[in-house]
N, C-alpha and C positions, 0 to 999 in steps of 0.2 A: 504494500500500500504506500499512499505517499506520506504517512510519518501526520498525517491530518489528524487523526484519532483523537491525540489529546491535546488538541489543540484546545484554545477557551470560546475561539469562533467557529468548530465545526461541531454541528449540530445534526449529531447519528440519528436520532428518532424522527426529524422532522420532516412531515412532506413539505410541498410546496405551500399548500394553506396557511398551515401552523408556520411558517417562515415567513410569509409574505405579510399575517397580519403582526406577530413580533417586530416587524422593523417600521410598520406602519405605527405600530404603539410607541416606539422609539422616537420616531417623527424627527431623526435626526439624520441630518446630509452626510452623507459617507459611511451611517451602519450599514454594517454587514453582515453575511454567515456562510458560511459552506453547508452543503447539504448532499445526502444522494441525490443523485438522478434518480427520476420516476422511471424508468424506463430500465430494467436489468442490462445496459450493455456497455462492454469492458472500455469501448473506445469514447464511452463521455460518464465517466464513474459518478464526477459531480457538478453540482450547479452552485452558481458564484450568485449570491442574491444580496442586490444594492439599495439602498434607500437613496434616493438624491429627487430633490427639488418634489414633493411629494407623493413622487411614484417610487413603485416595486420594480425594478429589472434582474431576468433571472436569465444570467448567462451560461451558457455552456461551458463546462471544463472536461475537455477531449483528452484521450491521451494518445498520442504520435507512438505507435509500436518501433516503425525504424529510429528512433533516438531517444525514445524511451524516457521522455518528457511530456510534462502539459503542456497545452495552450485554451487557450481563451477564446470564445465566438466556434460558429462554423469555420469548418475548412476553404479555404480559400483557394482558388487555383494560382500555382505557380508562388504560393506563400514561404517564407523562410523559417 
């Protein structure tokens, strides 16, 4: 895994719901939390959920098998 576990901002039990209205209660620019993906699959393990200007954004956190790192967003063509 990626060492996220105990981390203080990733949040194992939470779906999306439960994360989305947490950082709405927070009402604060730049909360965060890590979450699983809804979705069982190896290549987006987890979701990046932001508070900013008073929405929820819940990004993708993919992970690249040839270098065996994250990234952030959908895949991109010809991305680095």
């Amino acid at each position: 895994e990626a060492g996220v576990h105990s981390k203080a901002w990733y949040a194992a039990t939470c779906d999306r719901k439960m994360a989305e209205d947490a950082l709405y209660r927070s009402n604060k620019d730049g909360s965060f939390l890590v979450r699983k993906s809804s979705g069982q699959d190896s290549r987006q393990p987890y979701t990046l959920v932001v508070f900013y200007n008073r929405r929820v954004y819940n990004i993708p956190i993919r992970f690249i098998e040839s270098t065996r790192q994250y990234a952030l967003g959908r895949e991109k063509t010809g991305e680095e």
